[in-house]
TIMI-738405 format. One record per residue: x, y, z of N, C-alpha, C, CB in turn; residue in one letter. Coordinates in Angstrom, 3 decimals. Glycine has a CB too. Layout:
BEGIN
+----------+----------+----------+----------+----------+----------+----------+----------+----------+----------+----------+----------+-----+
|       nX |       nY |       nZ |      caX |      caY |      caZ |       cX |       cY |       cZ |      cbX |      cbY |      cbZ | res |
+----------+----------+----------+----------+----------+----------+----------+----------+----------+----------+----------+----------+-----+
|        X |        Y |        Z |        X |        Y |        Z |        X |        Y |        Z |        X |        Y |        Z |   A |
...
+----------+----------+----------+----------+----------+----------+----------+----------+----------+----------+----------+----------+-----+
//
This chain:
BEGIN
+----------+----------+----------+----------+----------+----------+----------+----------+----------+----------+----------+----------+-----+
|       nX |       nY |       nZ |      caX |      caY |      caZ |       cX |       cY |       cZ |      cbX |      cbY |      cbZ | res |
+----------+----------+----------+----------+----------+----------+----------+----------+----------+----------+----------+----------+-----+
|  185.713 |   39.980 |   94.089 |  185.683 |   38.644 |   94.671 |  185.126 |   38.646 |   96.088 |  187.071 |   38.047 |   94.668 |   X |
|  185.124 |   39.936 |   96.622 |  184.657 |   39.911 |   98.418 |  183.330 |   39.522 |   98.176 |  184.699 |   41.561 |   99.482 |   X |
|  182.289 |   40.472 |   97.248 |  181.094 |   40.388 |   97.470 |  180.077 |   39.315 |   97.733 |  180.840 |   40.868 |   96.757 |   X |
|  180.101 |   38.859 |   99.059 |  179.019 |   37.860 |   99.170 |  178.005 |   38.113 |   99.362 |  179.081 |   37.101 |   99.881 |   X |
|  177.156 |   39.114 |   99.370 |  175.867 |   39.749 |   99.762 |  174.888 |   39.945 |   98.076 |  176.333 |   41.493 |  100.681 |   X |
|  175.643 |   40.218 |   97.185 |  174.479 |   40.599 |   96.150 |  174.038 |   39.527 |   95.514 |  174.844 |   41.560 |   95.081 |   X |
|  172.545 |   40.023 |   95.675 |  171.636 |   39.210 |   95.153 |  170.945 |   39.717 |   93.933 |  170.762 |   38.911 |   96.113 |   X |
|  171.843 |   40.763 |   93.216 |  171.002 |   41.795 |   92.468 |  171.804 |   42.467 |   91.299 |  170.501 |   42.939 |   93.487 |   X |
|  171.755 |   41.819 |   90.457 |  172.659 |   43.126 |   89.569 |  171.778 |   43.427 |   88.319 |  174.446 |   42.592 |   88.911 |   X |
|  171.664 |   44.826 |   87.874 |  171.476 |   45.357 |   86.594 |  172.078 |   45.902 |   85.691 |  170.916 |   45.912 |   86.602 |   X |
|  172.548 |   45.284 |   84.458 |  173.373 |   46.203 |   84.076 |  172.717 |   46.861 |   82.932 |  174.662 |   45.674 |   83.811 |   X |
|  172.321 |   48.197 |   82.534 |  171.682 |   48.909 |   81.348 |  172.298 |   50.121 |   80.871 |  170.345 |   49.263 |   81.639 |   X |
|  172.155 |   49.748 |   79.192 |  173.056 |   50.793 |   78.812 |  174.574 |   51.015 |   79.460 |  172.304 |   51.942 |   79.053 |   X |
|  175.256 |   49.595 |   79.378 |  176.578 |   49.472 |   79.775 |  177.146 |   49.172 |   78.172 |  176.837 |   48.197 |   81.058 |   X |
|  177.679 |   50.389 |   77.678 |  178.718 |   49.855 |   76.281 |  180.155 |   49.087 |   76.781 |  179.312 |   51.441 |   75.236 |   X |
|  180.728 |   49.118 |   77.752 |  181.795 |   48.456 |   78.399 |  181.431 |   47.060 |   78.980 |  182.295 |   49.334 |   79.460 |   X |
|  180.152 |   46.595 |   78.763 |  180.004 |   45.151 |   79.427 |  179.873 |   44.330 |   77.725 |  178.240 |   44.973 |   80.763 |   X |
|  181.187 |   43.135 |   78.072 |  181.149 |   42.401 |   77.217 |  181.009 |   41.002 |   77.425 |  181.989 |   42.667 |   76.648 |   X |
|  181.413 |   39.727 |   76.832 |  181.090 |   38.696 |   76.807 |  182.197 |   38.701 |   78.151 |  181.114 |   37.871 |   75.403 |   X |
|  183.074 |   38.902 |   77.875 |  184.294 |   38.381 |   79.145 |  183.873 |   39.008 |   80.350 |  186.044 |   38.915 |   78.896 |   X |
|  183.124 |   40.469 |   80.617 |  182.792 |   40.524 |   81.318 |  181.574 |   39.850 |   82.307 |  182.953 |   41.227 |   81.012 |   X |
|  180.640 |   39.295 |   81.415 |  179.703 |   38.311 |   82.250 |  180.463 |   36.707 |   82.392 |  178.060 |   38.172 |   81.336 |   X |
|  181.845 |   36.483 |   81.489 |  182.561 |   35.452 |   81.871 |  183.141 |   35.520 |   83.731 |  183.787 |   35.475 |   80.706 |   X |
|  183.277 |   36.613 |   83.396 |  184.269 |   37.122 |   85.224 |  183.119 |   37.053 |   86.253 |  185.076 |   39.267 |   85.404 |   X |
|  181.801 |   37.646 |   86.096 |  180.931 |   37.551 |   87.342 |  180.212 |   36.229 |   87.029 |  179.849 |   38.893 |   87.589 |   X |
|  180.728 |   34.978 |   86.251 |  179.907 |   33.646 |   86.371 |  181.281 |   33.042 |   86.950 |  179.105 |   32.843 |   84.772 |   X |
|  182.268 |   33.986 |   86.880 |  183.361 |   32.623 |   87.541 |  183.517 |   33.126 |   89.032 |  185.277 |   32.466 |   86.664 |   X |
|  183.113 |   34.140 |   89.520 |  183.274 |   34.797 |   91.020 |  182.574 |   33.845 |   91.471 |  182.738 |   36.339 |   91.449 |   X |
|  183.459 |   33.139 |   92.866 |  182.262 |   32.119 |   93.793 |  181.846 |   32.590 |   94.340 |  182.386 |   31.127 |   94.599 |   X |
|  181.982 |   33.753 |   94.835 |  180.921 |   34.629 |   95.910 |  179.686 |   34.982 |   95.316 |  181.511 |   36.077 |   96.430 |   X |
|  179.717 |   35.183 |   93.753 |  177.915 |   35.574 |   93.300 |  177.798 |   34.304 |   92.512 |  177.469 |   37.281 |   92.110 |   X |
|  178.282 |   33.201 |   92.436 |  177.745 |   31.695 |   91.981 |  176.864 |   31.589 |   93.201 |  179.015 |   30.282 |   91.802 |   X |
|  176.966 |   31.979 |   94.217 |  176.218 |   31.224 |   95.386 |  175.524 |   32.079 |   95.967 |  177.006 |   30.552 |   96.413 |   X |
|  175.628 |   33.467 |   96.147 |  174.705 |   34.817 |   96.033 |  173.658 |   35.399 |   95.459 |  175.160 |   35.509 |   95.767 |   X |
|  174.026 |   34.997 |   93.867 |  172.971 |   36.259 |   92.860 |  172.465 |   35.106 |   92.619 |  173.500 |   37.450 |   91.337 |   X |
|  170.737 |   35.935 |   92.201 |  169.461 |   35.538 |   92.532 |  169.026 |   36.311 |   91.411 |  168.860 |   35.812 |   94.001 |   X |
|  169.143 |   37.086 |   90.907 |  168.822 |   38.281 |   90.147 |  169.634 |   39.126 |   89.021 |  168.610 |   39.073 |   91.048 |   X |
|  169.521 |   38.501 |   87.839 |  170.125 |   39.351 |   86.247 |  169.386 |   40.122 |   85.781 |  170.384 |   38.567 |   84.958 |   X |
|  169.900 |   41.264 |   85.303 |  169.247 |   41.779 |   84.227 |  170.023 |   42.094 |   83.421 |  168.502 |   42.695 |   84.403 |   X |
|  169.866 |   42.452 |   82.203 |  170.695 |   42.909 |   81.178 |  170.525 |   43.320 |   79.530 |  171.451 |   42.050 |   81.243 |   X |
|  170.115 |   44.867 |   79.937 |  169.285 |   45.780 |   79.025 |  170.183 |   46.340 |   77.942 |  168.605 |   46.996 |   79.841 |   X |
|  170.137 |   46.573 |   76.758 |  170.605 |   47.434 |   75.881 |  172.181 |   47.563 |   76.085 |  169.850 |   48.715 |   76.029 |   X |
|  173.403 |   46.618 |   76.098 |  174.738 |   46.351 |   76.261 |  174.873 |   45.455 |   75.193 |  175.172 |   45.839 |   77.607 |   X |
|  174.905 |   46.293 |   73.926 |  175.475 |   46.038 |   72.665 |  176.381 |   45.375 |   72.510 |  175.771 |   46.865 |   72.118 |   X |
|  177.433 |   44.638 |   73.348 |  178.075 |   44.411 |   73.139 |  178.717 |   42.692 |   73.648 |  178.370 |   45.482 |   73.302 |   X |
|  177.250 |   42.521 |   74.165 |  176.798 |   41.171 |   74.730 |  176.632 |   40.041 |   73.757 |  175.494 |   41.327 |   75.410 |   X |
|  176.955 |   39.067 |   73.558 |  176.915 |   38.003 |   72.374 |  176.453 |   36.568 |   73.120 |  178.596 |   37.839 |   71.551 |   X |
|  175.563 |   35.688 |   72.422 |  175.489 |   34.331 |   72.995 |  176.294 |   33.709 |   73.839 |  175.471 |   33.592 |   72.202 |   X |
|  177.680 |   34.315 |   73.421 |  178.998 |   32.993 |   74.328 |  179.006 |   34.335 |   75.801 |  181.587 |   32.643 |   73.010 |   X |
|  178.702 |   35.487 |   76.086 |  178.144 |   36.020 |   77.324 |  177.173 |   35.177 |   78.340 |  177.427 |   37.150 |   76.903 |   X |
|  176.176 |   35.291 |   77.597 |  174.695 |   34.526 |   77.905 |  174.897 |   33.277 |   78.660 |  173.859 |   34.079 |   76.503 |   X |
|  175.622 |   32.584 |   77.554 |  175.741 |   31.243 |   77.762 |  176.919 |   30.939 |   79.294 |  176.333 |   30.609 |   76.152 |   X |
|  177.666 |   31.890 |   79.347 |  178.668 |   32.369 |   80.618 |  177.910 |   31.622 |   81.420 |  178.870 |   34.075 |   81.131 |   X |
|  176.758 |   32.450 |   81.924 |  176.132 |   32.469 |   83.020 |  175.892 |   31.003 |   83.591 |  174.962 |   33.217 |   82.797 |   X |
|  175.859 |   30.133 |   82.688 |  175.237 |   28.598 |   83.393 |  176.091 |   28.573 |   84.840 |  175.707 |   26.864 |   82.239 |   X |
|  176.928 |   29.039 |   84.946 |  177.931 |   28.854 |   86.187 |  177.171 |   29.711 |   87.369 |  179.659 |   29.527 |   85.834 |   X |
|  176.154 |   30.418 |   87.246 |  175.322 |   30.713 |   88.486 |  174.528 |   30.230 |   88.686 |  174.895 |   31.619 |   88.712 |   X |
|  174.974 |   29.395 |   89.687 |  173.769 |   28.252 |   89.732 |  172.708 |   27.688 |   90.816 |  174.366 |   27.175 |   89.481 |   X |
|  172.745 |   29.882 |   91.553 |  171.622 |   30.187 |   92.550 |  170.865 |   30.884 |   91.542 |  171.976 |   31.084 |   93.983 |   X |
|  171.099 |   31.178 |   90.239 |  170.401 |   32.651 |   89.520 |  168.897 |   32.097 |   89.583 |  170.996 |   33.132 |   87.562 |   X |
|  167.936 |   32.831 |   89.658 |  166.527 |   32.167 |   89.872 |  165.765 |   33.158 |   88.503 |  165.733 |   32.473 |   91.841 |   X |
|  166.352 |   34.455 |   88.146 |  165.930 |   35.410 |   87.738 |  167.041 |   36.273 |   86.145 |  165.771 |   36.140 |   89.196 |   X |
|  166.515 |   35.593 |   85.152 |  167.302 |   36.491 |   84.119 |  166.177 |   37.504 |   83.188 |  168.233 |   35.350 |   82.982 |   X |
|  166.785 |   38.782 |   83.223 |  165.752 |   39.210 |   82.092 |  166.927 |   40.054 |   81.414 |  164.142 |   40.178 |   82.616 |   X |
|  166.297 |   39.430 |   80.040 |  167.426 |   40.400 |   78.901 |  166.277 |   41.075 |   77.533 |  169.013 |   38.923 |   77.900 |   X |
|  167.029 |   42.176 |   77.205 |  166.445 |   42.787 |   76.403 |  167.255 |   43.571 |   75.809 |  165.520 |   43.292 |   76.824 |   X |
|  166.638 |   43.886 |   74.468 |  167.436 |   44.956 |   73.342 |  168.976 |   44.527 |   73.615 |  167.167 |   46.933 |   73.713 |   X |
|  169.318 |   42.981 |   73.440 |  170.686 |   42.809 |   73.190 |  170.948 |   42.113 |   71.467 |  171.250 |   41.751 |   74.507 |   X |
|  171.313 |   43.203 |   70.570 |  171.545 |   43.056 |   69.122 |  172.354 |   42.059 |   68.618 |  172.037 |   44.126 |   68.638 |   X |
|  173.659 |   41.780 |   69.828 |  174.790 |   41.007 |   69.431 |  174.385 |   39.417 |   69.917 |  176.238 |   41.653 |   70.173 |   X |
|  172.915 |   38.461 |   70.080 |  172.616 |   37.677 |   70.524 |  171.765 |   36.818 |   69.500 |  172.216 |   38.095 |   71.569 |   X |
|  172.467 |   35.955 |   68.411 |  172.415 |   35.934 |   67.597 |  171.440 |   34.460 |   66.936 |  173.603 |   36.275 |   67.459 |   X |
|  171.802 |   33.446 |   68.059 |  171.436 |   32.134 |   68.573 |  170.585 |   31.784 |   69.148 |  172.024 |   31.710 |   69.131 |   X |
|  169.299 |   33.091 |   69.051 |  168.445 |   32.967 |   70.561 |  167.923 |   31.742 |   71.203 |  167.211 |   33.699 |   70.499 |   X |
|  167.206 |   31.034 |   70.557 |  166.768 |   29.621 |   71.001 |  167.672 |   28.679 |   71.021 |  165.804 |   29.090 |   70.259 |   X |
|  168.903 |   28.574 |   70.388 |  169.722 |   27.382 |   71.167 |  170.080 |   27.896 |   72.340 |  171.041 |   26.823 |   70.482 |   X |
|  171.196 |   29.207 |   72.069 |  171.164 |   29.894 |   73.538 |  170.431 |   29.616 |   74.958 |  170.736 |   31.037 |   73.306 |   X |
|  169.692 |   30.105 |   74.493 |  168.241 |   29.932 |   75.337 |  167.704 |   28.644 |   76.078 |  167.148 |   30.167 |   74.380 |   X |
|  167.723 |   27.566 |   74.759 |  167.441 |   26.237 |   75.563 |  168.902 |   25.671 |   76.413 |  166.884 |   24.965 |   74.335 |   X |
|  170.013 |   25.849 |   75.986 |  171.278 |   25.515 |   76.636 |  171.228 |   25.960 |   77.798 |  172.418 |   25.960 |   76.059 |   X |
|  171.262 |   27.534 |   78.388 |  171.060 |   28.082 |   79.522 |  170.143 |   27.431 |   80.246 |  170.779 |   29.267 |   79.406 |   X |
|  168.733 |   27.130 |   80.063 |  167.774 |   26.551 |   80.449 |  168.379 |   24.948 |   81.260 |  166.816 |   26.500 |   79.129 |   X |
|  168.923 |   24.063 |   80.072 |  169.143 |   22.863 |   80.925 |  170.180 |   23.260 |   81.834 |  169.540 |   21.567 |   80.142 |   X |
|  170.681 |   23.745 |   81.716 |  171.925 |   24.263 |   82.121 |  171.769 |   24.665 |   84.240 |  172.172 |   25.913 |   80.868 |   X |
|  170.252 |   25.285 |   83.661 |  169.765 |   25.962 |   85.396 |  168.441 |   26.089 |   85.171 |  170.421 |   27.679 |   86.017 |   X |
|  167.810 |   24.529 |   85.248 |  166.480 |   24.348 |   85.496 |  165.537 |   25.562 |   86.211 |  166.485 |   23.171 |   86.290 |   X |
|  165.757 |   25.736 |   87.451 |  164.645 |   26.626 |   88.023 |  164.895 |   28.141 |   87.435 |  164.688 |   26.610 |   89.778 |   X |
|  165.797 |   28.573 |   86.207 |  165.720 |   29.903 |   85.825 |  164.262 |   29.996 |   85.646 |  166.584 |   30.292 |   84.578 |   X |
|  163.668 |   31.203 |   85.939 |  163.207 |   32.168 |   85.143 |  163.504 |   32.997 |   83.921 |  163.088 |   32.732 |   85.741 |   X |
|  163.272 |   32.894 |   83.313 |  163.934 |   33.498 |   81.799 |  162.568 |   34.461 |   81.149 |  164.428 |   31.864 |   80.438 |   X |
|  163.328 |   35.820 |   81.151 |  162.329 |   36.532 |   80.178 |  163.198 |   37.328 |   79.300 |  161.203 |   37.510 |   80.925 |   X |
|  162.310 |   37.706 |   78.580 |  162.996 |   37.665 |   77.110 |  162.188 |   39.290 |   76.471 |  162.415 |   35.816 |   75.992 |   X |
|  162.951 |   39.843 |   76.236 |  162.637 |   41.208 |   75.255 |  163.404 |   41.230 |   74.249 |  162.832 |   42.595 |   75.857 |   X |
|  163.674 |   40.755 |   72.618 |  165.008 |   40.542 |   71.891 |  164.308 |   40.384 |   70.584 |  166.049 |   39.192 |   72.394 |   X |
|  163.405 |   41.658 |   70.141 |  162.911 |   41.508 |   68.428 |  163.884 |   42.398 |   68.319 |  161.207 |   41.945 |   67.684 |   X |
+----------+----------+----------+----------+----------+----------+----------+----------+----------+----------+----------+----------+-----+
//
């Protein structure tokens, strides 16, 4: 909860990051108003209702996800997040 400085997180090849866990860093107010910058590579264990977490950062300017298997919804997902936080950037690696 201290962290007001990051503007940056990656998480890859995290088998311990789950949906509740991107629930907890979209409800921290210190990186709602901080992070600028997602990534989130190969964490199997990530599902749409993760993804969808995120609308609650609503400085994020920057998401890139890839090789997440458990993301099942991509384009509703996808467009929800979108209205959700107009100026995202959204890129996408997920055949």
């Amino acid at each position: 909860d201290g962290l007001e400085h990051v503007t940056d997180i990656r998480l890859e090849k995290c088998m311990y990051i789950q949906d509740q866990c991107l629930q907890r860093l979209s409800e921290t107010s210190s990186l709602q108003k901080s992070l600028q910058q997602l990534k989130i590579i190969s964490c199997g264990n990530v599902t749409d209702r993760g993804i969808l977490a995120l609308h609650r950062l609503a400085n994020l300017e920057y998401l890139y996800l890839s090789d997440l298997p458990g993301i099942r919804e991509k384009e509703t997902t996808f467009r929800v997040l979108q209205q959700a936080l107009p100026k995202l950037e959204l890129e996408l690696d997920l055949e």
